[in-house]
TORTOR-404622 format. One record per residue (C-alpha): x, y, z; residue number from 1. Coordinates in Angstrom, 2 decimals. Layout:
<sites>
+---------+---------+---------+-----+
|       x |       y |       z |   k |
+---------+---------+---------+-----+
|       X |       Y |       Z | NUM |
...
+---------+---------+---------+-----+
</sites>
This chain:
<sites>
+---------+---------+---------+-----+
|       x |       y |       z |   k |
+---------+---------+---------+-----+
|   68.30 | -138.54 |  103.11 |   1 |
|   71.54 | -140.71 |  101.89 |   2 |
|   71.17 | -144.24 |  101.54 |   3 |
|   74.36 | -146.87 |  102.57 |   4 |
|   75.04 | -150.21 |  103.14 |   5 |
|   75.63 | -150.87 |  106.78 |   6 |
|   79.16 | -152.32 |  107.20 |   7 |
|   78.50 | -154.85 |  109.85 |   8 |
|   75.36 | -156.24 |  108.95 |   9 |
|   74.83 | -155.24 |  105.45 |  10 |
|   71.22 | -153.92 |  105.63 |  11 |
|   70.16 | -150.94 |  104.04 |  12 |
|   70.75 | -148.16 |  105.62 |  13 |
|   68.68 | -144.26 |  105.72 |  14 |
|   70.65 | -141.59 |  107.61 |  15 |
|   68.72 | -138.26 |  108.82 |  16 |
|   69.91 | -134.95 |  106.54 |  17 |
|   72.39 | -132.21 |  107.74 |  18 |
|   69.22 | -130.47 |  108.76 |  19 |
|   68.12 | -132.69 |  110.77 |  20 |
|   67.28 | -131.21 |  114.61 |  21 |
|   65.76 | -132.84 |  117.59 |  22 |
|   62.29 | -132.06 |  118.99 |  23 |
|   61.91 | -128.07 |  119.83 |  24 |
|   64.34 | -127.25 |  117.13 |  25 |
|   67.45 | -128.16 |  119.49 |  26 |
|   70.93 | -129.78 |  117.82 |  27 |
|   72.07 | -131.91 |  120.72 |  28 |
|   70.31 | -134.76 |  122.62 |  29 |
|   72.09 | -135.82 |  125.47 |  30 |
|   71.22 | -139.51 |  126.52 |  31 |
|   71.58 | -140.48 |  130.67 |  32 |
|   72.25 | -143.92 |  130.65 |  33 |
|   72.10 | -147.00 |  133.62 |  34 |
|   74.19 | -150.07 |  133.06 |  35 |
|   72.24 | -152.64 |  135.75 |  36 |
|   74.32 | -155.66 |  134.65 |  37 |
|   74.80 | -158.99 |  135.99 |  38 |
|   76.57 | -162.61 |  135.71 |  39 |
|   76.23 | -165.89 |  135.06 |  40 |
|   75.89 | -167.98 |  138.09 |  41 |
|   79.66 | -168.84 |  139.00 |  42 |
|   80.87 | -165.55 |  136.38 |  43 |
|   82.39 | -162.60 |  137.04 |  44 |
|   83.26 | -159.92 |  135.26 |  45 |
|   86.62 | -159.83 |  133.23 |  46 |
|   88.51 | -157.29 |  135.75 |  47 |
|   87.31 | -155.93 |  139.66 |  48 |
|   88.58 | -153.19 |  141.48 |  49 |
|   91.85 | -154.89 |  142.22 |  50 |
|   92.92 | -154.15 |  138.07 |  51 |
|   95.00 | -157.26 |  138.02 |  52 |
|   93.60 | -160.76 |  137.36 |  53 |
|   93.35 | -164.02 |  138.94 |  54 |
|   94.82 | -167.31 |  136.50 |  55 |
|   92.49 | -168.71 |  134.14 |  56 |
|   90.31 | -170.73 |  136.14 |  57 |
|   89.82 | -169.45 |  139.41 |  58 |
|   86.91 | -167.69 |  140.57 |  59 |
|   87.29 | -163.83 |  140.82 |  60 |
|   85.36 | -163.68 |  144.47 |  61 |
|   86.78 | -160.00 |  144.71 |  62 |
|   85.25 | -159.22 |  141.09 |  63 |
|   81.71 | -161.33 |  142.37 |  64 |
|   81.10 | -159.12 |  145.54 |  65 |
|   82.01 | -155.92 |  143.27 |  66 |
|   79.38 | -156.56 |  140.94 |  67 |
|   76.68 | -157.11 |  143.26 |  68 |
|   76.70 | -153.79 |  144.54 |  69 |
|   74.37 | -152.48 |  142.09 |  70 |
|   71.28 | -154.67 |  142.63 |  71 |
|   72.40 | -153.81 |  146.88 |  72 |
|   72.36 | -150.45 |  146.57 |  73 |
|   73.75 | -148.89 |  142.76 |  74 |
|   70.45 | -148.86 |  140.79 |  75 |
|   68.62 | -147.35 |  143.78 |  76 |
|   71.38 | -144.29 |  143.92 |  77 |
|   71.73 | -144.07 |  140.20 |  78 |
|   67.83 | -144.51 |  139.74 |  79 |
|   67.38 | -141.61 |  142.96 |  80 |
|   69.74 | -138.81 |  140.84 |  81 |
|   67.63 | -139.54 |  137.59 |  82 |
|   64.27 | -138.74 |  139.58 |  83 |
|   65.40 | -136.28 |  141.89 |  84 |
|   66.24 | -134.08 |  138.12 |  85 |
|   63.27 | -135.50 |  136.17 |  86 |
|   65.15 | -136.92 |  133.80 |  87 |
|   64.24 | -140.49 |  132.53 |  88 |
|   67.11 | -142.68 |  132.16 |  89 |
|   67.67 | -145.85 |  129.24 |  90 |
|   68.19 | -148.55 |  131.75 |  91 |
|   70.56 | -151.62 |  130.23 |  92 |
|   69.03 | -154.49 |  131.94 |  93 |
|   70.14 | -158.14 |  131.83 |  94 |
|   67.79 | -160.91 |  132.01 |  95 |
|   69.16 | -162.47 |  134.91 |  96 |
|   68.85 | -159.45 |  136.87 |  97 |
|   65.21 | -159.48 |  136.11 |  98 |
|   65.34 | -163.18 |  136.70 |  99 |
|   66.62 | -162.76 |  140.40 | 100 |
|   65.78 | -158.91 |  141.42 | 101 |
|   62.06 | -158.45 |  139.09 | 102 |
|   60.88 | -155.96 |  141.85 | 103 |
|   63.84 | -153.25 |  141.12 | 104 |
|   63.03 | -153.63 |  137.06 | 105 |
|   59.11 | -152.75 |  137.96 | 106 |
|   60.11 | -149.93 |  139.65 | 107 |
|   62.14 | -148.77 |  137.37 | 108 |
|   59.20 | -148.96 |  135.08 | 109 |
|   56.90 | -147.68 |  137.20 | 110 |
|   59.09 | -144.75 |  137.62 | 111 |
|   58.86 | -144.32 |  134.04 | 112 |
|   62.43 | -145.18 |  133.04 | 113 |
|   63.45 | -146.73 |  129.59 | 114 |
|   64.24 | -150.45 |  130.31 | 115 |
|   65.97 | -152.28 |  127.88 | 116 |
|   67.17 | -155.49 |  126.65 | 117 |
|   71.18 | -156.68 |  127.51 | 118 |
|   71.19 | -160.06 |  126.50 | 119 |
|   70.74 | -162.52 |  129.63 | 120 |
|   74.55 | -161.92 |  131.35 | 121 |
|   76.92 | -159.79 |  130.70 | 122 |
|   79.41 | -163.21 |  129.80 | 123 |
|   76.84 | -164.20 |  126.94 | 124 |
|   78.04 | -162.05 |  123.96 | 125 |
|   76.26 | -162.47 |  120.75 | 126 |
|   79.14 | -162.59 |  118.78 | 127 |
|   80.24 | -165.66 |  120.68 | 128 |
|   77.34 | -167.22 |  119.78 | 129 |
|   75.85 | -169.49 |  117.02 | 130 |
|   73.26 | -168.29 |  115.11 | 131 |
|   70.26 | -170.69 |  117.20 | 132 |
|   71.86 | -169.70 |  120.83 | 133 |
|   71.65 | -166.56 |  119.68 | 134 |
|   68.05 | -166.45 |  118.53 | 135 |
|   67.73 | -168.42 |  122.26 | 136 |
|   69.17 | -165.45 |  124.06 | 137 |
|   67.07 | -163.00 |  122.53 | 138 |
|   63.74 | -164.93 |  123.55 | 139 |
|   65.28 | -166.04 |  127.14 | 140 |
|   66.11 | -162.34 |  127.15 | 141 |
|   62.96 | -160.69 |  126.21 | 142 |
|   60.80 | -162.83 |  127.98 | 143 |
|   62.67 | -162.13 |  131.68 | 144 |
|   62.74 | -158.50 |  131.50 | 145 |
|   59.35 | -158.48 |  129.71 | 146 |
|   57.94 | -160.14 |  132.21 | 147 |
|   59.65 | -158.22 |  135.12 | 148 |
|   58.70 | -155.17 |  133.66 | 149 |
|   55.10 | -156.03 |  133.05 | 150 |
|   55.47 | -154.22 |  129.23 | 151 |
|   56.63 | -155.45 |  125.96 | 152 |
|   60.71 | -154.15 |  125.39 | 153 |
|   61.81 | -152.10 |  122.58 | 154 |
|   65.35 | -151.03 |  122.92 | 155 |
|   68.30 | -153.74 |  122.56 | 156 |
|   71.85 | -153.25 |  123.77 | 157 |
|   74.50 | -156.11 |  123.55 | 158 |
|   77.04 | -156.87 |  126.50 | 159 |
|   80.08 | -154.62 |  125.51 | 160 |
|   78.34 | -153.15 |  122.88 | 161 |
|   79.58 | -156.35 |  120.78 | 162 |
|   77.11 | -157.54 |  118.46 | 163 |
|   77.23 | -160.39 |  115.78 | 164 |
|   76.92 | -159.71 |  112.12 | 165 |
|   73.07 | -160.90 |  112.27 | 166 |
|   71.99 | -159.22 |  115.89 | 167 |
|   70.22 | -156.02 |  114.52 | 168 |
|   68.10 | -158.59 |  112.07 | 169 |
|   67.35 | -160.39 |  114.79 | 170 |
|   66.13 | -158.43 |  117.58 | 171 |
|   64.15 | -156.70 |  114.74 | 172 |
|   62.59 | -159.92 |  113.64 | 173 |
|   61.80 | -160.41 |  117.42 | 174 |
|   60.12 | -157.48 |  117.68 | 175 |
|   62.61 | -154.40 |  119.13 | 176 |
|   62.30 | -151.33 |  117.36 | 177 |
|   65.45 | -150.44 |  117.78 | 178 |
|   69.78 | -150.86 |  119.43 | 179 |
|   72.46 | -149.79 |  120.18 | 180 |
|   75.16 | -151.82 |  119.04 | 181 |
|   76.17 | -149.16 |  116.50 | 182 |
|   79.47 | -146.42 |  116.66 | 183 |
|   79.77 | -145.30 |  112.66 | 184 |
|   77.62 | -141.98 |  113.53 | 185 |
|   76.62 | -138.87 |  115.48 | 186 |
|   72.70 | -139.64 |  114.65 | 187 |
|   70.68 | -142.15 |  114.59 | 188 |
|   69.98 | -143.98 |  111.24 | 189 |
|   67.24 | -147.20 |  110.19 | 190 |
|   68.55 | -150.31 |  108.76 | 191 |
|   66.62 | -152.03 |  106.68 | 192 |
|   66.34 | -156.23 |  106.25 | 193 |
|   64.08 | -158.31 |  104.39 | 194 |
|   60.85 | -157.38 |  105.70 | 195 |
|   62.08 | -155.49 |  108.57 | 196 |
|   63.64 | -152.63 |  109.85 | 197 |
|   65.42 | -151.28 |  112.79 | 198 |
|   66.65 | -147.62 |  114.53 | 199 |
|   69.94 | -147.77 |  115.24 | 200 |
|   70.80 | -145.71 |  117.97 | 201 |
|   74.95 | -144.61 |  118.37 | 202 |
|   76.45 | -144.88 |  122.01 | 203 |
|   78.94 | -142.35 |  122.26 | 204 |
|   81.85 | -143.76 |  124.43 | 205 |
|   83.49 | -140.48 |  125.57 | 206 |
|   81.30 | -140.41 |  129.10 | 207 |
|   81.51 | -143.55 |  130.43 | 208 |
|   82.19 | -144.59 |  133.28 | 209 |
|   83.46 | -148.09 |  132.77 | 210 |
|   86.46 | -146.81 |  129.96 | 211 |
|   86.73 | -143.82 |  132.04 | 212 |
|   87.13 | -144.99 |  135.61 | 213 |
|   87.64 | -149.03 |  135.38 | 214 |
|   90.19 | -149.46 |  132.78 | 215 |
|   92.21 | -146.20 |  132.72 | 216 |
|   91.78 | -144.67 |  136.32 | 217 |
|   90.42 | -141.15 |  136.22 | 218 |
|   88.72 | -139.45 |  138.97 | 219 |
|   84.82 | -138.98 |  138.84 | 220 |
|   85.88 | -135.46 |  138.93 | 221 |
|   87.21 | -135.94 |  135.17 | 222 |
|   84.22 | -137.76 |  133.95 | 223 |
|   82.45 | -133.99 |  134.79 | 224 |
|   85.08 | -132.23 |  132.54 | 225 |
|   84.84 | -134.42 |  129.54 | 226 |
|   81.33 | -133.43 |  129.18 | 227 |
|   81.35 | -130.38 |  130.20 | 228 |
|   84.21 | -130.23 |  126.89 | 229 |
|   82.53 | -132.01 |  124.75 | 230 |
|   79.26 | -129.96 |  125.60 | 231 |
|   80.42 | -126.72 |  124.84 | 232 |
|   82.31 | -128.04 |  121.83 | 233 |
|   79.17 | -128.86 |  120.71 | 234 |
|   77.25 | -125.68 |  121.30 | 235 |
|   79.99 | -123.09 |  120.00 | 236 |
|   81.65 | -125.17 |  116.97 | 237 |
|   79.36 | -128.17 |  115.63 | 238 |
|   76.96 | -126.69 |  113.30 | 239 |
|   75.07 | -130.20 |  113.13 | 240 |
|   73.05 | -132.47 |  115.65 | 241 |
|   74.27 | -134.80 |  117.24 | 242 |
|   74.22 | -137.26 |  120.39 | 243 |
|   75.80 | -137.01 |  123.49 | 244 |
|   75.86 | -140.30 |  126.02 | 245 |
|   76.42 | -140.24 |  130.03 | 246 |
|   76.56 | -143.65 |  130.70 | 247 |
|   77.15 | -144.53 |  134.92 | 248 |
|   77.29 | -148.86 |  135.60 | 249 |
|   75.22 | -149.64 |  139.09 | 250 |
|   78.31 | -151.32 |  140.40 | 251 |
|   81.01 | -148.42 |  139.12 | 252 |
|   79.32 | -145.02 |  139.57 | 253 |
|   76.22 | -146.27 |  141.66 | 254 |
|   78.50 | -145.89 |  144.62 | 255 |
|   78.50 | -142.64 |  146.11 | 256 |
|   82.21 | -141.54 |  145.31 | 257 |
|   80.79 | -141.80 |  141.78 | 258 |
|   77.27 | -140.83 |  141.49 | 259 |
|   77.71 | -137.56 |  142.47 | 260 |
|   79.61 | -137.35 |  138.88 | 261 |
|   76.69 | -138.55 |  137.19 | 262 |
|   74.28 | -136.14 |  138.58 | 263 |
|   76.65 | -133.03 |  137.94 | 264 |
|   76.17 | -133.94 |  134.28 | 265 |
|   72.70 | -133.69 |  134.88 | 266 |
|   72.77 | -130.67 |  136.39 | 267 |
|   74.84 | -128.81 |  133.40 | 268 |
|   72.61 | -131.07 |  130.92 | 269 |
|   69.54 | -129.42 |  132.35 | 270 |
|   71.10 | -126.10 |  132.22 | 271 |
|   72.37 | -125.97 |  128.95 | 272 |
|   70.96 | -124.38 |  125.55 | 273 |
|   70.14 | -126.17 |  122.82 | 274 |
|   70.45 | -129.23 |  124.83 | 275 |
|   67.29 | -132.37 |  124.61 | 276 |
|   67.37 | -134.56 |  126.73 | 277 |
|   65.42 | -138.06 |  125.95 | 278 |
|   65.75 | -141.37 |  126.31 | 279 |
|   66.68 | -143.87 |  123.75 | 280 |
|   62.88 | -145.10 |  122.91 | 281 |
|   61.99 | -141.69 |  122.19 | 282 |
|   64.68 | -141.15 |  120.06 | 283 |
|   63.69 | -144.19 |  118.12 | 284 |
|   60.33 | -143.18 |  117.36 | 285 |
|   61.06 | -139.44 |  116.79 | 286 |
|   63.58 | -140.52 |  114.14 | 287 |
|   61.14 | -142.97 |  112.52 | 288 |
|   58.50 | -139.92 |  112.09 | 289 |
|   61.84 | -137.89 |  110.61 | 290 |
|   62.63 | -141.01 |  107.97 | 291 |
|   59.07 | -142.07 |  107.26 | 292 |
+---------+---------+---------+-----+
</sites>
């Protein structure tokens, strides 16, 4: 076990040792994660399908109708793959999609998925915020999806993966037991505050639909091949564990000419040695055990 400062928030930090392995002795855990993510009433998100943007000040109506596809039909798709392979997913959910659709969050649970916390829009980034609307975001937050869900949240993820220096301390002093809003490693490690601590959980970027398919234009198809690549880099080089993310957003690759990417990775996950496959709150408790 090393001990470091964390560079963003300055906690204490415990990382897991080189021979670290995840449960039934295998070296890579490969994450299947859902983006359900919403706006802001009168926001949209920053680019649609078009690519090019509307002046500053006009309403993206385009971008609007895009993004509503995955309370329509994407989380139902997305959601469908996961169960049809018996995989559990980690399901980034913002508050004001539990707000306006609470009956697709408590099925989600009740399908046994991994709901977690994505601030209340996807336009309220903690960074941009001062330290008491950000403390107000968390609560608005928590209590939406909490009460959507019908069960207490443990996992945090911030819009864009964009935290603020003091987010990890916070959602830990709120109760989550652990986030995401971390890129520094292949494993997750605990920060520590004053009289608190936190798992923080890496999301690999590599597989992602958003980067992948959004802002540079690659087929689906490709989105297969980069983890089939990184996979079997994995298995015949890396001598390590390490994480693996397949991230699909309910308005991107919750239509079908995408989906069908997302559940080929399933497919090869499911076939492949040495390969776990868990969710993000397992992994936070399995490493606590590990660090304890």
């Amino acid at each position: 076990m090393v001990e470091q400062r964390d560079v963003v928030t300055g906690a204490r930090v415990q990382r897991l040792p080189e021979s670290f392995l995840w449960p039934n002795g295998k070296r890579i855990a490969v994450i299947f994660n859902i983006a359900y993510e919403g706006w802001s009433d009168g926001r949209t998100p920053g680019i649609g399908p078009m690519g090019n943007p509307l002046p500053s000040g006009q309403v993206d109506t385009n971008a609007m109708s895009w993004a509503a596809y995955g309370p329509a039909r994407g989380i139902q798709r997305l959601a469908g793959v996961m169960d049809r392979h018996g995989i559990k997913a980690s399901v980034m959910v913002n508050g004001v999609i539990a707000e306006r659709h609470p009956e697709t969050v408590r099925r989600l649970v009740s399908a046994k998925h991994d709901v977690l916390a994505h601030s209340y829009a996807m336009d309220i980034i903690p960074t941009m915020l001062s330290e008491e609307q950000e403390r107000d975001n968390i609560k608005r937050t928590t209590d939406l999806i909490s009460k959507a869900a019908g069960t207490p949240l443990t996992g945090w993820i911030s819009p864009r993966g964009t935290p603020s220096r003091s987010t990890a301390r916070f959602v830990a002093e709120a109760g989550y037991h652990w986030h995401g809003d971390a890129y520094d490693d292949d494993l997750p490690y605990i920060q520590h505050f004053a009289g608190h601590s936190i798992v923080a959980i890496p999301l690999t970027m590599e597989v992602n639909d958003m980067p992948h398919y959004v802002r540079y234009g690659n087929a689906p198809r490709e989105f297969i091949e980069i983890f089939k690549d990184n996979l079997r880099r994995a298995i015949e080089r890396e001598t390590t564990a390490l994480t693996i993310d397949v991230t699909a957003h309910t308005h991107v690759f919750g239509r079908m000419s995408g989906a069908w990417a997302f559940e080929a990775c399933a497919e090869i996950a499911k076939d492949s040695q040495d390969v776990w496959i868990g969710t993000r709150h397992q992994i936070a408790e399995y490493v606590r055990k590990q660090l304890n």
